[in-house]
C-alpha positions as MATLAB code, in Angstrom:
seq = 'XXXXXXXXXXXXXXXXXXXXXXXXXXXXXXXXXXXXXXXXXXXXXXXXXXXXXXXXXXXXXXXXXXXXXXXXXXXXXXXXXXXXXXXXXXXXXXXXXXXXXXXXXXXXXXXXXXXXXXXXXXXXXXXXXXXXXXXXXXXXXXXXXXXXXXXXXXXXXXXXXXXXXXXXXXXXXXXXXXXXXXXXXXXXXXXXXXXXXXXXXXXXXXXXXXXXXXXXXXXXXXXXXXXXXXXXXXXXXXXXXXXXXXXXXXXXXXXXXXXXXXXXXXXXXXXXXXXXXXXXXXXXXXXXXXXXXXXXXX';
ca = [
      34.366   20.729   23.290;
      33.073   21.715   20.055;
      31.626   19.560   17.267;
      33.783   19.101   14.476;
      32.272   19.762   10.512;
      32.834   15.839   10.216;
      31.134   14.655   12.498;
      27.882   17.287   12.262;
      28.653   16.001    8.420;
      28.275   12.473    9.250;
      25.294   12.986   11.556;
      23.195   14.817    8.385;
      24.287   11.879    6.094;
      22.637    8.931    8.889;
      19.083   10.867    8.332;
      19.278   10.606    4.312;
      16.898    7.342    3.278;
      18.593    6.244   -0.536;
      15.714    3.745   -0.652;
      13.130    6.477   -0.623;
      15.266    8.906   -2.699;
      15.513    5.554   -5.167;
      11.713    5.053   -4.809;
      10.441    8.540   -5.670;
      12.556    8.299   -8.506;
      11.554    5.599   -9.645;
       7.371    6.114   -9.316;
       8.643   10.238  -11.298;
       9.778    8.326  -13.906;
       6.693    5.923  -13.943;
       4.856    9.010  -14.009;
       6.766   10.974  -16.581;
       6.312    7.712  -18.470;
       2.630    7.664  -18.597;
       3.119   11.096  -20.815;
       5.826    9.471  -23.452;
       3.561    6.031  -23.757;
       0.374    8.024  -24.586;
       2.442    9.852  -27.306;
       3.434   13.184  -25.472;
       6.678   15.036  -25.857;
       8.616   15.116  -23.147;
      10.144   17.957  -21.894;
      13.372   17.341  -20.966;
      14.286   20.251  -18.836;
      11.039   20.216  -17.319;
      11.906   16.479  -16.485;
      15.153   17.676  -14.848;
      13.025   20.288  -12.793;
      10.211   18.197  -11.793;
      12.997   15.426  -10.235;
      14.775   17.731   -8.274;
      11.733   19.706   -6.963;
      11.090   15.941   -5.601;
      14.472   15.352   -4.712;
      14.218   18.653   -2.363;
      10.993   17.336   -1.208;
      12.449   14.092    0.399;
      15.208   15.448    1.727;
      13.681   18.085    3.632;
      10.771   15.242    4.948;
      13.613   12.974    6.176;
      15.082   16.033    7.824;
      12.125   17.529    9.491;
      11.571   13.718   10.761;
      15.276   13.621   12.252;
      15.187   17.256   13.501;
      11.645   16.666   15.494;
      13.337   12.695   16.525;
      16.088   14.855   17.990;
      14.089   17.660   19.450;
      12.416   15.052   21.739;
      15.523   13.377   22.646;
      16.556   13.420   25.943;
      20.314   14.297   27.001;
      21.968   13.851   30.248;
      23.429   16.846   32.229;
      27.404   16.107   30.869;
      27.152   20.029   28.744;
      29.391   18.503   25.943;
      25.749   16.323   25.227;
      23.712   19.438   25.215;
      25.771   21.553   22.919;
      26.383   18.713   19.945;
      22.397   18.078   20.479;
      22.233   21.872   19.904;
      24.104   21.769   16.766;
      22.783   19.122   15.071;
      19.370   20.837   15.611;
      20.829   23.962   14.308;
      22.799   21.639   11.058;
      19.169   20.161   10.452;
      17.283   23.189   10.668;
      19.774   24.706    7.966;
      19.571   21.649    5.698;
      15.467   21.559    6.193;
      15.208   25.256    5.000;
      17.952   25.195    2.418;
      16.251   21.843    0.362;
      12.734   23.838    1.703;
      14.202   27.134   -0.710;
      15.294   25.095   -3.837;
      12.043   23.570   -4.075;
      10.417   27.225   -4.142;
      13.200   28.650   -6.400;
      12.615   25.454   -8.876;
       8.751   25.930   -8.483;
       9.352   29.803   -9.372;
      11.334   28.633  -12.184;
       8.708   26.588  -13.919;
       6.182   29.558  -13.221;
       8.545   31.549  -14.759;
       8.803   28.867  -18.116;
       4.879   28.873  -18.378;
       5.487   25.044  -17.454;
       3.684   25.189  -14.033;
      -0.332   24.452  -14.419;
      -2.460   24.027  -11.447;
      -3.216   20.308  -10.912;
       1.102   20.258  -10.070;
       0.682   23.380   -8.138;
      -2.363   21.014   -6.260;
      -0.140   18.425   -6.130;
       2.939   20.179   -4.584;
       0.934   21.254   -2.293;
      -1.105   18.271   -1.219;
       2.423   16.423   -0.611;
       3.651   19.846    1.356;
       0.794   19.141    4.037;
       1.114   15.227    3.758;
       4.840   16.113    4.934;
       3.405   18.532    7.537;
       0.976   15.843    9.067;
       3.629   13.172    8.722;
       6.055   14.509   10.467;
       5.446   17.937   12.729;
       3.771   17.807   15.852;
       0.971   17.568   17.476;
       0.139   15.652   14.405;
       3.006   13.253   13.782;
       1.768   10.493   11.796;
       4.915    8.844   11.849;
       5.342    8.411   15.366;
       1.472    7.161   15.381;
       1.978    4.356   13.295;
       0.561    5.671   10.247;
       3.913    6.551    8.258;
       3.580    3.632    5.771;
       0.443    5.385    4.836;
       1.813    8.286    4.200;
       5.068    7.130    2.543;
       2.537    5.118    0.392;
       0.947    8.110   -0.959;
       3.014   10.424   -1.670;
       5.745    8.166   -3.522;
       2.932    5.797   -5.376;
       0.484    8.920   -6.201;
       1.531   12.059   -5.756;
       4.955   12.078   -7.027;
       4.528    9.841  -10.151;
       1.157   12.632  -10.696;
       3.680   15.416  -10.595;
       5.783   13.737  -12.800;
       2.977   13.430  -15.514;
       0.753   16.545  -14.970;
       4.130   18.514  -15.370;
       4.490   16.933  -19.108;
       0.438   16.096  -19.970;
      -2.283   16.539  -17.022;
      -5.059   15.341  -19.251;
      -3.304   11.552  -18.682;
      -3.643   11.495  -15.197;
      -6.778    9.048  -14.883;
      -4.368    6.969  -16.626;
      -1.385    7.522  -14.105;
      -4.299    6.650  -11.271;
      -5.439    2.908  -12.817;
      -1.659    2.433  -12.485;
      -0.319    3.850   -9.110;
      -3.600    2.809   -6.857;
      -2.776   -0.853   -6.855;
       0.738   -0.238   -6.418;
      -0.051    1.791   -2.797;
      -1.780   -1.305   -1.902;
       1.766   -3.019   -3.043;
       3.965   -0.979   -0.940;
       1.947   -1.181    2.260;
       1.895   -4.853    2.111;
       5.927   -4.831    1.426;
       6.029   -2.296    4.466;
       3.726   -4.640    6.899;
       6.381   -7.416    5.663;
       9.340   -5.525    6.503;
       8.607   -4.210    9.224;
       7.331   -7.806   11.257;
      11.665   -8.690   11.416;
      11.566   -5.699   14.046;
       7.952   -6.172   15.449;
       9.297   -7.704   18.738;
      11.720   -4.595   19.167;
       9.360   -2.225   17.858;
       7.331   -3.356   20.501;
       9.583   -3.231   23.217;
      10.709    0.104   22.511;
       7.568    1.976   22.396;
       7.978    2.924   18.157;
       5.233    3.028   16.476;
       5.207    1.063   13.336;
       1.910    0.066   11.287;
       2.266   -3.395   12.326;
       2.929   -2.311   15.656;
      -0.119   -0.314   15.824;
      -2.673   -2.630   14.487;
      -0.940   -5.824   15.857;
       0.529   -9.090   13.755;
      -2.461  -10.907   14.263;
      -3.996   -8.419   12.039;
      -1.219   -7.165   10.121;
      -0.524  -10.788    8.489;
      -4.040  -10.968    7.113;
      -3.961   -7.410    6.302;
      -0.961   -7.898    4.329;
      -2.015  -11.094    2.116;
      -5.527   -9.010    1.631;
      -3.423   -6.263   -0.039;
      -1.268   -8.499   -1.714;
      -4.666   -9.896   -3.463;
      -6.375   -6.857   -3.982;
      -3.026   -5.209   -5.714;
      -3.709   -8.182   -8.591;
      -7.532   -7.864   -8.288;
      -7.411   -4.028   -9.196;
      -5.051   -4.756  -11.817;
      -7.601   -6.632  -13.474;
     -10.437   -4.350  -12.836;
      -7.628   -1.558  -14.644;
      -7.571   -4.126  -17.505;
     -11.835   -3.973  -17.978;
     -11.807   -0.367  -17.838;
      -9.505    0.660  -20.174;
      -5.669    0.029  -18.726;
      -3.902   -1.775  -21.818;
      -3.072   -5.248  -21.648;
       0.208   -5.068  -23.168;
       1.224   -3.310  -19.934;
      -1.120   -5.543  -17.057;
      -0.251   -8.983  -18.776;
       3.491   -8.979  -17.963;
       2.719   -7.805  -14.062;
       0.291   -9.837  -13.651;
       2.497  -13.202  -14.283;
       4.166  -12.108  -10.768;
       1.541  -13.437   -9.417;
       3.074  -16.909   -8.243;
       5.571  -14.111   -6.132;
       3.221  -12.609   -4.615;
       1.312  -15.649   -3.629;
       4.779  -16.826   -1.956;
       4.976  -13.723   -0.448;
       1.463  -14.769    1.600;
       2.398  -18.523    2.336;
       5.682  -17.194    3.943;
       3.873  -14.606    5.828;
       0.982  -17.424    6.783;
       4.049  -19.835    7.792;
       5.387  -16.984   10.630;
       2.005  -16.400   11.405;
       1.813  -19.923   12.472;
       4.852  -20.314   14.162;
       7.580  -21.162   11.475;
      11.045  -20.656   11.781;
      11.586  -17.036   10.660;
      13.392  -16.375    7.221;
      13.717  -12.877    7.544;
      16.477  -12.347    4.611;
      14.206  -14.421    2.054;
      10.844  -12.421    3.341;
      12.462   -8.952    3.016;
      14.193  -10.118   -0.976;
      11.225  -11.714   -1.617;
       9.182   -8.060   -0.764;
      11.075   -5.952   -2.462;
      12.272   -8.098   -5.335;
       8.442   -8.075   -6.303;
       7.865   -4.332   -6.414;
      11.639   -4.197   -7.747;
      10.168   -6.556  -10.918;
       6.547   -5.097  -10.708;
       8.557   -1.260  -11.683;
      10.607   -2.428  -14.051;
       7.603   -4.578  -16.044;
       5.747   -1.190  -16.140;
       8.958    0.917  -17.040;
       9.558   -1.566  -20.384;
       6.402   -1.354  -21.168;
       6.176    2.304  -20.745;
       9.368    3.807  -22.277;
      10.592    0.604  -24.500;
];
């Protein structure tokens, strides 16, 4: 029985991740912003480029991750199981070197427009191996419990980087007094997250950061990165980071401190509020973006 085009269709749509595709465009545009706050023109078709260069970047990491989940999988002996495993692997591999070839064409492009320097070329690459380590074997930080790490870096630093050294690379210690705190932001959110699954994570043998390290460290890991995020913002503001743009973020602090007493409050033994944790999370890098968007681009 052969797989229909709907169903290998609907099989490639369950591996996209919106919320990542959402997050790397938001932390391009944070990027891109640096450039238009410090007074630099901005490109416009460069700008275009630059996001789907990242777009094709995503897409082909979420794929590679699905096509090496699916590699591994195991299938019974019914052959009807064996051939649609064999053409989604097939459909994947397709999709993974099709978004693999825009990225090139788009990077040719820019070459071609005298609009590619080398600290994007450095960065491209650097996020190229971060996806290689991330998600290929025998590496395979994701399955190791080290994917929040990863995830961190590339969409807090590298992609909002490409976004600016694209436009203006001399910015980009700038960009970095910025995006550091914030990869201490998203971990924390991700240790949050990620406890409303610990107990199945657990069970199942996947390998989250939380799982990895354990919730009797993750919790205090979490509120420590919740802290430092605000304590590097105001080590930005003494060396040099405006304050019209670390005042408004740093007024989220009451959030973030509720963040830590629910987290403290599961840690010892509360009734879990997993809908309020997870809105409480992302509401606060949600607001955190936004702050630094206004006061970026407005």
């Amino acid at each position: 029985m052969e797989e229909s085009p709907s169903n290998l269709l609907n099989f490639l749509v369950r591996w996209i991740h919106p919320w990542q595709l959402l997050a790397g465009l938001a932390f391009y545009c944070l990027g891109v912003g640096v450039g238009y706050y410090t007074g630099f023109p901005i490109d416009a078709g460069v700008f275009w480029i630059g996001l789907s260069i990242i777009i094709s970047l995503l897409l082909s990491w979420q794929y590679i991750k699905g096509y090496y989940a699916l590699l591994f999988l195991p299938v019974n002996r019914k052959r009807t199981n064996l051939q649609t495993k064999r053409i989604h692997e097939s459909g994947l591999l397709l999709v993974i070197f099709t978004f693999l070839a825009i990225g090139a064409v788009l990077t040719v492009i820019l070459f071609a427009r005298e609009k590619m320097n080398l600290p994007a070329l450095v960065i491209i690459g650097m996020a190229l191996l971060l996806v290689f380590f991330d998600a290929i074997p025998p590496f395979g930080l994701a399955s190791r419990g080290y994917g929040e790490v990863t995830r961190a870096v590339i969409i807090a630093n590298l992609i909002p980087a490409l976004g600016l050294t694209l436009q203006s690379p001399s910015f980009l210690p700038f960009l970095m007094k910025l995006v550091f705190p914030l990869t201490l932001l998203i971990l924390a959110i991700e240790l949050a997250i990620s406890l409303e699954g610990y107990g199945q994570d657990l069970s199942t043998g996947r390998l989250t950061l939380m799982v990895r390290i354990g919730w009797e460290r993750g919790i205090p890991l979490h509120n420590i990165l919740i802290l430092a995020f605000y304590l590097l913002i105001g080590v930005a503001v003494l060396t040099g980071l405006p304050w019209s743009l670390s005042w408004p973020v740093l007024l989220t602090l009451p959030v973030g401190l509720f963040l830590i007493w629910q987290m403290l409050q599961l840690a010892a033994g509360a009734k879990p509020r997993w809908k309020l944790l997870r809105y409480t999370a992302v509401g606060l890098l949600v607001v955190i973006l936004y702050l630094y968007m206004f006061g970026l681009w407005i």
